[in-house]
C-alpha positions as CSV (number, residue, x, y, z in Angstrom):
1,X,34.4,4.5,2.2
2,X,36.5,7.3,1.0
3,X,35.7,9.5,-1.9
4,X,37.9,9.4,-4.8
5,X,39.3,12.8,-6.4
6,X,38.1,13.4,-10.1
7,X,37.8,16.4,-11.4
8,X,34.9,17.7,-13.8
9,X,36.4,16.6,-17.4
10,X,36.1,13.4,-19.5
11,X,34.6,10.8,-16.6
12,X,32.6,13.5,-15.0
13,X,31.1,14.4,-18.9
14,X,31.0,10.5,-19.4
15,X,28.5,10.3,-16.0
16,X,26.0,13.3,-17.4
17,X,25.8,11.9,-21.2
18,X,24.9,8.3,-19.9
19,X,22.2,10.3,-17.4
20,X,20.7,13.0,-19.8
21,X,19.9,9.3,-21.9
22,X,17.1,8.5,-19.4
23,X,13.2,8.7,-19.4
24,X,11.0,12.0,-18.9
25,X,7.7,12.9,-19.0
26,X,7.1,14.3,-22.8
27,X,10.7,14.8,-22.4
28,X,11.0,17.5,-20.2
29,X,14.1,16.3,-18.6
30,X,13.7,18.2,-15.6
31,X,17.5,18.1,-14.4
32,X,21.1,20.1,-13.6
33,X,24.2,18.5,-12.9
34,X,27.2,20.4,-11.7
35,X,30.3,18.7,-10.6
36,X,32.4,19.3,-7.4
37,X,35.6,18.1,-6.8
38,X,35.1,14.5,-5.7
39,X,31.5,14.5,-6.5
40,X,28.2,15.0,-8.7
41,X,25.7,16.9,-7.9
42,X,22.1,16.3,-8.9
43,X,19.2,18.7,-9.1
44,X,15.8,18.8,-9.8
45,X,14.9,21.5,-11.8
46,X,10.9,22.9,-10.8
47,X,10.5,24.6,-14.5
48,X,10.3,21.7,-16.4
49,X,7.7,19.8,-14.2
50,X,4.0,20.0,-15.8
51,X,2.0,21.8,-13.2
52,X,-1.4,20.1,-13.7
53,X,-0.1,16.5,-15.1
54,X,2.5,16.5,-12.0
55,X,1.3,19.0,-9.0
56,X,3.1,16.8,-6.8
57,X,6.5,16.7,-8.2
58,X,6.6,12.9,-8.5
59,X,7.2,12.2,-12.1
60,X,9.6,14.9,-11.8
61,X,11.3,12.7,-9.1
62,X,11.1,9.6,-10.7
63,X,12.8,10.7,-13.9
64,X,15.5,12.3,-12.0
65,X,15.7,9.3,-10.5
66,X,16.2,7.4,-14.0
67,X,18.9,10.0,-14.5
68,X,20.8,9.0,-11.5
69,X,21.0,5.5,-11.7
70,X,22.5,5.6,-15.7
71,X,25.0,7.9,-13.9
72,X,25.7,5.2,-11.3
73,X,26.2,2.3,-14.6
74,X,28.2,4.4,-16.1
75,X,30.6,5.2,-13.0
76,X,30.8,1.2,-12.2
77,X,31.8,1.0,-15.9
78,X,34.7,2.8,-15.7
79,X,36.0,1.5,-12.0
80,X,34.4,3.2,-9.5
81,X,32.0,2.5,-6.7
82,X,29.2,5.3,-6.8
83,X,28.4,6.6,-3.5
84,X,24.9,8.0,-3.1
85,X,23.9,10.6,-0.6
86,X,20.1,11.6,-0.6
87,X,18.8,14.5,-0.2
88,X,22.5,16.2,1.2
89,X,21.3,19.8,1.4
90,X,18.1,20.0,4.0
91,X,18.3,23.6,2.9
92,X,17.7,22.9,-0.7
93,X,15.4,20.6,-1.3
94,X,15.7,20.6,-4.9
95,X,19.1,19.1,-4.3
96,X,18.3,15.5,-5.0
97,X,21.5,13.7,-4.2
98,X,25.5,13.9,-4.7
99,X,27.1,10.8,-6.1
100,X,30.8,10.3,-4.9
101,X,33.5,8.7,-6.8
102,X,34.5,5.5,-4.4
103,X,36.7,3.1,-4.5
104,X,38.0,0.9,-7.3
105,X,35.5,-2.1,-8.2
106,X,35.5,-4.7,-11.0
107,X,32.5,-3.7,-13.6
108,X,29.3,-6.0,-12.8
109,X,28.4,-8.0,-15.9
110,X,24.7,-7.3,-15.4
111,X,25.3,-3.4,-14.3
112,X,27.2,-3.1,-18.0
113,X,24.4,-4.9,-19.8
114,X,22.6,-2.6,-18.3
115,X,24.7,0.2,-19.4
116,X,24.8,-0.9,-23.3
117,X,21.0,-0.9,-23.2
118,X,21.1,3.0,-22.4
119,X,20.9,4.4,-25.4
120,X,18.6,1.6,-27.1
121,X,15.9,2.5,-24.4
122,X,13.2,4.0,-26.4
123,X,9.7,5.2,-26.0
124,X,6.8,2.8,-26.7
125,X,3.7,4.9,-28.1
126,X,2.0,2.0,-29.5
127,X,-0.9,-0.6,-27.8
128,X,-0.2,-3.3,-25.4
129,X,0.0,-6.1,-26.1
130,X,-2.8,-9.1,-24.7
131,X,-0.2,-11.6,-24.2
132,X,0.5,-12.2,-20.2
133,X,4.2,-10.7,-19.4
134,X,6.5,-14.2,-18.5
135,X,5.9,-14.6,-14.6
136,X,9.7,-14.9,-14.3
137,X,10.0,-11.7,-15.9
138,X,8.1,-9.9,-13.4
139,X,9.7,-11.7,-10.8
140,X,13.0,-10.8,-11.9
141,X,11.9,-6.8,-11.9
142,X,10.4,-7.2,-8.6
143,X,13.6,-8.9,-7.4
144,X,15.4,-5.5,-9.7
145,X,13.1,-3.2,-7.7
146,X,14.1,-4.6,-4.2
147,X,17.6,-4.3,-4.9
148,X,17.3,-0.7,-5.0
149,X,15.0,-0.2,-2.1
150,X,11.8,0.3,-3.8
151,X,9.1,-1.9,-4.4
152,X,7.2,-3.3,-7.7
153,X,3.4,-4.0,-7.4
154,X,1.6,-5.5,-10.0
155,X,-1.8,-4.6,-11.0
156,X,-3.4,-8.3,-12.0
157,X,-7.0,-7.9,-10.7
158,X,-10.0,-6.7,-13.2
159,X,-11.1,-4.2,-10.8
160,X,-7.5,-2.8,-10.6
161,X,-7.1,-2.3,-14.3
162,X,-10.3,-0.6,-14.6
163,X,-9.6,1.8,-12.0
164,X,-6.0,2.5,-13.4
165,X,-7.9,2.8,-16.9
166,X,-9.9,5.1,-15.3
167,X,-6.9,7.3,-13.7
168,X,-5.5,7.3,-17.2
169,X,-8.3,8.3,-18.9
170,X,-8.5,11.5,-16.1
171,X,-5.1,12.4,-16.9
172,X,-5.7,12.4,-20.5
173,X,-8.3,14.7,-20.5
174,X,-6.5,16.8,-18.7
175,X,-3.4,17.2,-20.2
176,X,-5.0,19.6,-22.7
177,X,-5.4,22.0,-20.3
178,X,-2.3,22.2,-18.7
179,X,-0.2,24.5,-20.6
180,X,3.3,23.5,-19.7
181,X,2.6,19.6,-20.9
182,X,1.2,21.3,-24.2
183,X,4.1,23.9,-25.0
184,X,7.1,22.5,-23.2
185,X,8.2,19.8,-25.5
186,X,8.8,22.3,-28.6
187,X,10.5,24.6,-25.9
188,X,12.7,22.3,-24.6
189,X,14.1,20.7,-27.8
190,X,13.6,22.9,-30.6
191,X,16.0,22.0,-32.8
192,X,18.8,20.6,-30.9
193,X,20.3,17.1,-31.6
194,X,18.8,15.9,-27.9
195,X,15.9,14.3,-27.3
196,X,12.9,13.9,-30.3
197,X,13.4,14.9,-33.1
198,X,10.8,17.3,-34.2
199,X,9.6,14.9,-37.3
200,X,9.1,12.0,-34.6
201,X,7.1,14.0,-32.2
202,X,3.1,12.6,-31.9
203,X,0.9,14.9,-33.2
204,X,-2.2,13.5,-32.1
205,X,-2.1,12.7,-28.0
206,X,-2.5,8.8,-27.3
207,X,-6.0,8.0,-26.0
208,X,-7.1,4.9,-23.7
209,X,-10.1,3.4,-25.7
210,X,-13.0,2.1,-23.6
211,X,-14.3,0.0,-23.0
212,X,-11.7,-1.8,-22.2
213,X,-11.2,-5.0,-25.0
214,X,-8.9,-7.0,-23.5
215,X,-10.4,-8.4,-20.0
216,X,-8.7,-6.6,-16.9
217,X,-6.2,-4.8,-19.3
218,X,-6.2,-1.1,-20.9
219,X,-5.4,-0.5,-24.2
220,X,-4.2,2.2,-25.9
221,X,-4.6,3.7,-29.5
222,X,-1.3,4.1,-31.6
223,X,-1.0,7.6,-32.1
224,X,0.0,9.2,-35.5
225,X,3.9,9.5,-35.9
226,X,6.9,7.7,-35.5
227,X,8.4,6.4,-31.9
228,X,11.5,7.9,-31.2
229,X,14.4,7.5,-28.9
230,X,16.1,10.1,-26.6
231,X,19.4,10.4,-27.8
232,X,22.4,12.4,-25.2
233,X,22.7,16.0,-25.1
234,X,26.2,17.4,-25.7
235,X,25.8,20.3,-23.7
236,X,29.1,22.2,-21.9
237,X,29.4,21.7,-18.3
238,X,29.8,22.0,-15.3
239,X,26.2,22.7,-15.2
240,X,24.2,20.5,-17.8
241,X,20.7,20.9,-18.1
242,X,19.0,17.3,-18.6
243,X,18.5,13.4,-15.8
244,X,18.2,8.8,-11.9
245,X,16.2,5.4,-11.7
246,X,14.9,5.9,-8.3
247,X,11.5,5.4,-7.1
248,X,9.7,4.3,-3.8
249,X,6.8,1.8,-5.4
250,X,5.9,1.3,-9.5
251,X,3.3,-0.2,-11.0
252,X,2.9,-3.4,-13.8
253,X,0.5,-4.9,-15.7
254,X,1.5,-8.5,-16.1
255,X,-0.7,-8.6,-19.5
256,X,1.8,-6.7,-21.6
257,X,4.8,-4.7,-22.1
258,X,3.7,-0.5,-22.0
């Protein structure tokens, strides 16, 4: 399909304040944008990613991933099939992909539900819940998942959950140490309208309690604080700094919402 001419002002804006919305690690949103004549250009930005939490790079990934599919919502909203290219710079390989304004296309009722529920998204920092998740629910995000090319597992067996408790309990007790995790959140969004505020910020990290009380399920501590919501930064372009939903596998617990 052939790529659509729009130049970097109100639509391109539009794409980058519905992406800069999505989920982070601690917020870090660890993304650039800059537009090109027919296109969008996503990259990852190495700075932001926490180097003991995430030596790998795949949270980083993941919420650039997050980033890039609120882009691709918002340019079916108004019209346009996004085209996706992966990876389109083997020299760069923090060039994570280039969406492409495409043709004309109705709106998909689901993709703008989807859409409106952008800025609602909000950070739970609270327990989970015991109640089992509705098996059509998680058949439904499987279903979501496939339709992007990834795959959802589900962690339902006791020994599963105890070993993710486990993995969880690792990370926590090493998140002190790593000194990006610890600083970057007050460094990324000091005072600026994006992101959380600095009165809803958790001053106490969350903790995993063992053992674990609910049979086969972690559960974790509220933490002191209020939850909080990112909200879109309104930062000039064509280069923004802040987020695509795309991942290769995820992880569920059926017993509750996280």
């Amino acid at each position: 399909m052939d790529a659509t001419r729009a130049p970097f002002g109100r639509p391109a804006a539009y794409l980058v304040r519905a992406a800069i919305a999505a989920p982070s690690p601690g917020n870090s949103q660890p993304w650039l944008f800059v537009s090109r004549d027919t296109a969008l250009d996503l990259y990852a930005d190495p700075a932001r990613r926490p180097r003991l939490t995430d030596p790998d790079g795949r949270e980083l990934v993941i919420s650039c991933g997050a980033a890039l599919f609120n882009a691709r919502l918002a340019m079916c909203h108004l019209g346009f099939t996004p085209l996706v290219r992966a990876f389109p710079s083997r020299s760069v390989p923090t060039h994570l992909a280039r969406v492409t304004w495409g043709p004309y296309a109705r709106p998909d009722p689901d993709d703008e539900r989807m859409l409106r529920a952008i800025h609602s998204r909000h950070t739970h920092r609270g327990p989970f819940l015991p109640s089992e998740l509705p098996r059509q629910l998680v058949d439904a995000l499987r279903g979501q998942a496939e339709a992007e090319g990834a795959e959802l597992r589900t962690v339902e067996f006791c020994h599963e959950r105890r070993r993710l408790a486990g993995l969880v309990r690792a990370a926590e007790a090493a998140r002190p140490a790593d000194a990006l995790a610890r600083t970057g959140p007050g460094a990324w969004t000091p005072a600026l309208p994006d992101g959380v505020p600095p009165g809803d910020r958790v001053r106490r990290a969350d903790r995993t309690s063992p053992p674990l009380t609910v049979p086969g399920r972690p559960v974790t501590g509220a933490p002191e604080g209020r939850t909080a919501r990112s909200a879109p930064r309104s930062a000039p372009v064509p280069a923004v700094s802040p987020a695509l939903h795309w991942k290769s596998s995820a992880d569920v617990v059926p017993g509750g919402a996280p």
